[in-house]
ZAMARGU-4260 file (C-alpha; in steps of 0.2 Angstrom, whole numbers, plus 5000, padded with zeros to 4 digits):
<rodrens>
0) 4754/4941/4883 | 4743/4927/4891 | 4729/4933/4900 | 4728/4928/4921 | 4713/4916/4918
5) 4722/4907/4903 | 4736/4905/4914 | 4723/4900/4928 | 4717/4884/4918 | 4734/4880/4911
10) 4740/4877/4930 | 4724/4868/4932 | 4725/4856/4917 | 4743/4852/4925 | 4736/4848/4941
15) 4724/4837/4934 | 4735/4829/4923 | 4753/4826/4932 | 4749/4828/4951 | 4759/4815/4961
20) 4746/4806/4974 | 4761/4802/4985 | 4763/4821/4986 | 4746/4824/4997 | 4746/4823/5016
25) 4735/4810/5020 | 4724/4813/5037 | 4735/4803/5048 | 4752/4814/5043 | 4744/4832/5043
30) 4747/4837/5059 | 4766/4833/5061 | 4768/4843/5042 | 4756/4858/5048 | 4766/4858/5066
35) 4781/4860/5056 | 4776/4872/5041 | 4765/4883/5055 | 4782/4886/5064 | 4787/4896/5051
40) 4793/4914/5056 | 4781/4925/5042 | 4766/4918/5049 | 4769/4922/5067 | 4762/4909/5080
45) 4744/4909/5068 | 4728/4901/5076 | 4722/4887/5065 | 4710/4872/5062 | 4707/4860/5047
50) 4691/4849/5049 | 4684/4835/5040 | 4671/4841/5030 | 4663/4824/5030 | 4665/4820/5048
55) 4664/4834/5056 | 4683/4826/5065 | 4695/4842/5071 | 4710/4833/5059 | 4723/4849/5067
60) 4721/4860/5079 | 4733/4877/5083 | 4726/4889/5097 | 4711/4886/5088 | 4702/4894/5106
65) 4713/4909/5106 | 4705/4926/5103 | 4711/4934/5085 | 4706/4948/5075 | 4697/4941/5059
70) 4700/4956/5047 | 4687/4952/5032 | 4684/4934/5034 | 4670/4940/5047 | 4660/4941/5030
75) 4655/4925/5032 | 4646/4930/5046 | 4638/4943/5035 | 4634/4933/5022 | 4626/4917/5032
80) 4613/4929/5041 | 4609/4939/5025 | 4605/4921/5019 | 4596/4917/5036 | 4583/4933/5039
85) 4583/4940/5021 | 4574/4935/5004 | 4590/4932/4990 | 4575/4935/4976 | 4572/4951/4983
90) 4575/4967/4972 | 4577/4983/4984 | 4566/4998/4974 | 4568/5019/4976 | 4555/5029/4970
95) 4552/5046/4969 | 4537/5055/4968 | 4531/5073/4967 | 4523/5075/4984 | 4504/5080/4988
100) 4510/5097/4997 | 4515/5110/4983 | 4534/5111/4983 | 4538/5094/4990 | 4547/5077/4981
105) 4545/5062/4992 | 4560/5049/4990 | 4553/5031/4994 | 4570/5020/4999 | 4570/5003/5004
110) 4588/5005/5012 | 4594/4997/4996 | 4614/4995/4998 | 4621/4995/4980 | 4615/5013/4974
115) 4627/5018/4962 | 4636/5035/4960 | 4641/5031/4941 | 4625/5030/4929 | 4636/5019/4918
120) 4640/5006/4930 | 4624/5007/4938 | 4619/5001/4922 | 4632/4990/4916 | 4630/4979/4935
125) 4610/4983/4934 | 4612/4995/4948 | 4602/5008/4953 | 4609/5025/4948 | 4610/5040/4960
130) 4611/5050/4943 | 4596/5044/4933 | 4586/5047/4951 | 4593/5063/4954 | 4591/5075/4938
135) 4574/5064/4931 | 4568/5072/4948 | 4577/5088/4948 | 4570/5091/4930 | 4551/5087/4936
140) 4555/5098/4951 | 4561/5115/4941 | 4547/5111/4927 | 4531/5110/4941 | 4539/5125/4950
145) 4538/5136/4934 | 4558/5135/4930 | 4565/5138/4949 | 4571/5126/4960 | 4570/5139/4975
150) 4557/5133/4991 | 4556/5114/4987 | 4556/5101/5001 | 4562/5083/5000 | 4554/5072/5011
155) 4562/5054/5013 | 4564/5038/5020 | 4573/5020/5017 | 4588/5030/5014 | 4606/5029/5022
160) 4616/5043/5029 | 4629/5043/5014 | 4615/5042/5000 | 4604/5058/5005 | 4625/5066/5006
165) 4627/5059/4990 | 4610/5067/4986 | 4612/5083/4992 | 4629/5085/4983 | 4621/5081/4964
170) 4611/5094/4968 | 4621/5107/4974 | 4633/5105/4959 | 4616/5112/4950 | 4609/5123/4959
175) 4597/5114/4967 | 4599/5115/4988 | 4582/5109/4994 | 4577/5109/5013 | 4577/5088/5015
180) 4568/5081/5029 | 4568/5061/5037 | 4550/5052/5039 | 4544/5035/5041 | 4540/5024/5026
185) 4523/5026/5031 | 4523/5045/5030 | 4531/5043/5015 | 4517/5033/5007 | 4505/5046/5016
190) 4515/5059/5005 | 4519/5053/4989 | 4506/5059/4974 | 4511/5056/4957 | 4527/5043/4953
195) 4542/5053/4943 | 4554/5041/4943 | 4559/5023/4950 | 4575/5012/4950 | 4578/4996/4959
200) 4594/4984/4961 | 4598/4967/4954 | 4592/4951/4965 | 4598/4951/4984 | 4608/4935/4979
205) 4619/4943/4967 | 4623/4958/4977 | 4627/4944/4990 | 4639/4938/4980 | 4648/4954/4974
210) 4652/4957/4991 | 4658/4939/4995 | 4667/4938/4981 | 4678/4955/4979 | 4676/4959/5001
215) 4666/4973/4998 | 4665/4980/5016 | 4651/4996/5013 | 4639/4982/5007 | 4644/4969/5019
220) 4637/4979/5033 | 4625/4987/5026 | 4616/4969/5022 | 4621/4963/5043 | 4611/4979/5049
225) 4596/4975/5037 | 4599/4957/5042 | 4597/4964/5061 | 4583/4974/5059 | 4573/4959/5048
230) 4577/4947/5065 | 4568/4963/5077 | 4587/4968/5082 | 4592/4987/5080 | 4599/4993/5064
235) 4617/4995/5070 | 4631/4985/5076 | 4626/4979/5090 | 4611/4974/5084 | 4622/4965/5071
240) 4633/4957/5086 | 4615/4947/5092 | 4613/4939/5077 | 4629/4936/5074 | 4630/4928/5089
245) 4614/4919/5089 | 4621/4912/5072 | 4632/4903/5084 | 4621/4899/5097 | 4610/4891/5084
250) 4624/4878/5080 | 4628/4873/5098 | 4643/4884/5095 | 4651/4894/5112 | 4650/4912/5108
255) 4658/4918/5123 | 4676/4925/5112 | 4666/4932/5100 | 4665/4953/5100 | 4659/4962/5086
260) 4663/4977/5082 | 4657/4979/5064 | 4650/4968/5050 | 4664/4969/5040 | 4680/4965/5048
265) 4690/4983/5047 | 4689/4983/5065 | 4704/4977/5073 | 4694/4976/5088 | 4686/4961/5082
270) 4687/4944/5089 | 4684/4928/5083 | 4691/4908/5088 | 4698/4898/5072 | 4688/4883/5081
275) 4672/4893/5080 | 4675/4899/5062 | 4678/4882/5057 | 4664/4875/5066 | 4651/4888/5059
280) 4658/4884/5040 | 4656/4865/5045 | 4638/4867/5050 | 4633/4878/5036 | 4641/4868/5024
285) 4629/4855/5026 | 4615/4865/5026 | 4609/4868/5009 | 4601/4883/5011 | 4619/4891/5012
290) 4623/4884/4995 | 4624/4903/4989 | 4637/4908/5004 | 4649/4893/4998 | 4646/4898/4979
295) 4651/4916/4983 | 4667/4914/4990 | 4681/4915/4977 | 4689/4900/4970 | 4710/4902/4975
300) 4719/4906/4956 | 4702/4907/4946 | 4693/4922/4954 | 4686/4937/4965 | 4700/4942/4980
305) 4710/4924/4976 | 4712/4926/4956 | 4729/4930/4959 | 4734/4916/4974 | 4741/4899/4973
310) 4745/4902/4954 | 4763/4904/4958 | 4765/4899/4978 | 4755/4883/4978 | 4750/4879/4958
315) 4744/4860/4962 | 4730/4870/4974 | 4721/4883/4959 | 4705/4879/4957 | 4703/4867/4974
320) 4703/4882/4987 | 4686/4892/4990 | 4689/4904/5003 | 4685/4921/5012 | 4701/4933/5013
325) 4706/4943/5024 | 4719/4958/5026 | 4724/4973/5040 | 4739/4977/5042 | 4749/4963/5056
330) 4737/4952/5050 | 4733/4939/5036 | 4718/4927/5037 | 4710/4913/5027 | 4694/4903/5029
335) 4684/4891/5019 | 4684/4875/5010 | 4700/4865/4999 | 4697/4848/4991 | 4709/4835/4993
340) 4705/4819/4982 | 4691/4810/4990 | 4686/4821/5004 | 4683/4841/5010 | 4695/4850/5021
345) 4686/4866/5032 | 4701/4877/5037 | 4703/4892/5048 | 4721/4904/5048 | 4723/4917/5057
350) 4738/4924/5058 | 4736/4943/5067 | 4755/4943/5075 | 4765/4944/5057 | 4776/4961/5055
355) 4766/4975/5050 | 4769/4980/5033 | 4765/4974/5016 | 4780/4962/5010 | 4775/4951/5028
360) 4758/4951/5023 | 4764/4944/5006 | 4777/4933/5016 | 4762/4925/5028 | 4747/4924/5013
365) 4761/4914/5003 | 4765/4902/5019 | 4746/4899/5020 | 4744/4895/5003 | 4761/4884/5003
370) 4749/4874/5018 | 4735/4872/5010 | 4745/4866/4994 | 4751/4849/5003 | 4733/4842/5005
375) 4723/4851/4990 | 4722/4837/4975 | 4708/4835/4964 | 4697/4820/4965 | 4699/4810/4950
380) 4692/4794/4948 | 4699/4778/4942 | 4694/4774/4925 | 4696/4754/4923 | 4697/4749/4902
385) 4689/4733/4898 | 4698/4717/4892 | 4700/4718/4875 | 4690/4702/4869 | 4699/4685/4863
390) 4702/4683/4849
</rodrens>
């Protein structure tokens, strides 16, 4: 059986070998095409926008101003201020140390988002692993306390909520119930005495784009509240919601319709404008300090959350979309980037009115993928043989 990926560059090679120009939209016949294929009943009265990614020109335009719920493809948010306020080189590192009170473990965290609850993943993706942390430290525990775990404290910090649970229940399952107590980092230095055990996660960029490429929402706000709190914002949503914002305002781009209610786009009280979307994408697009963001996303047919797009609903466009998905139920969107011969489409969908259910939201991602398939075409230049010479 031929694997998706073999199948993937088979469509590809097809495209770049038999594709019809004549069968593009060129700029000056999109909009009468998209007014017609938008009007279809599956996607619902969508919000949309397609710009030129060389001109910065709005080529079409559908309630692109109208407020919409963005389900995941407000990542891209996430991911431009993770690249804007923190350092992609970065490793985040968790150590812990037998304290300098008798009885005491200190747990140094540097809110690291990827911590692993699989020691085999965690090394397989280069992860930090809850595991090896947990019993290296619970075996140094029990050994210093002459064989009983009874009377320890943990003193931490730089940890979230749902890693001292996950903490506390690898103890528990062995015995091991200490009394665990928040401090500062600075605190925590104060405490810490001799290093037990240490583990750290791969480069910032790459757990970037994990969470670009497969719409991993835990890591997605995780890395907006540690972007908030590296601008001087709070570590919580709303603090995410001013950056986001000023994101915008940084790009001359109106804010106003924009509400926040979480980094990743499961809130369906969300709110974004196609127009702003698209212009956002425009402007960082030419920036090349976003260059990671744009590598991120997942190519439509080939990977991440669009390996399986396009392969059957709009062949001629595998390989030429790369975009940010997004899915809730009564609502499909797509944003990013698709080639189309000598230029570079931005577009914006979102269509939050469909039927709720998962046979329309297959109905509506098939309909976008259908429109983006009349103008993707590779660019393939003309290769002019020379004369043969006179004989």
């Amino acid at each position: 059986m031929r694997s998706r990926r073999f199948i993937a560059l088979l469509v590809i090679a097809t495209v770049f070998t038999g594709a019809p120009a004549s069968a593009v939209l060129s700029p000056a016949s999109i909009p009468a095409a998209f007014e017609e294929l938008l009007h279809q009943p599956s996607l619902s009265n969508p919000a949309m926008i397609l710009i030129d990614g060389t001109t910065g020109e709005v080529v079409y335009e559908k309630n692109s101003f109208s407020q919409r719920k963005p389900a995941s493809v407000m990542k891209i948010f996430s991911g431009a201020v993770a690249i804007k306020y923190l350092d992609m080189q970065s490793h985040f590192t968790t150590n812990i140390s037998s304290g300098i009170e008798p009885k005491t473990l200190v747990i140094q965290g540097s809110y690291d988002p990827w911590i692993s609850l699989n020691h085999t993943v965690a090394r397989k993706m280069y992860r930090a692993s809850l595991p090896y942390l947990a019993f290296n430290s619970l075996t140094v525990a029990k050994k210093s306390n002459h064989g009983s775990l009874k009377g320890i404290k943990v003193l931490y910090s730089g940890l979230y909520s749902q890693d001292i649970a996950n903490f506390k229940a690898f103890w528990a399952k062995r015995g091991f119930k200490p009394v665990m107590k928040a401090i500062s980092s600075d605190e925590a230095l104060l405490n810490a005495s001799e290093l037990i055990v240490s583990d750290q996660s791969p480069e910032l960029s790459q757990i970037l784009n994990y969470t670009l490429l497969w719409s991993e929402n835990n890591l997605a706000e995780r890395l907006a509240r540690l972007s908030a709190r590296a601008a001087g914002n709070s570590f919580s949503d709303k603090g995410v919601a001013q950056i986001f914002e000023a994101l915008l305002v940084e790009y001359g781009i109106d804010p106003s319709k924009l509400i926040v209610k979480d980094a990743s786009g499961l809130s369906k009280e969300n709110r974004v404008t196609a127009s702003m979307l698209g212009q956002l994408l425009y402007q960082l697009r030419k920036d090349p300090k976003y260059g990671l963001l744009y590598d991120s996303l997942p190519v439509g047919g080939v990977s991440g959350t669009l390996r399986s797009r396009f392969l059957t609903t709009a062949p001629s466009a595998v390989g030429l979309v790369r975009a940010k998905t997004g899915t809730l139920n009564g609502t499909v969107t797509l944003a990013g980037f698709v080639q189309s011969t000598d230029r570079e489409y931005i577009f914006v969908t979102l269509a939050d009115e469909i039927s709720r259910g998962t046979k329309s939201s297959a109905k509506a991602r098939a309909a976008i993928d259908r429109l983006l398939g009349r103008i993707a075409a590779p660019n393939i230049p003309t290769e002019i043989s020379a004369a043969p010479a006179a004989p």
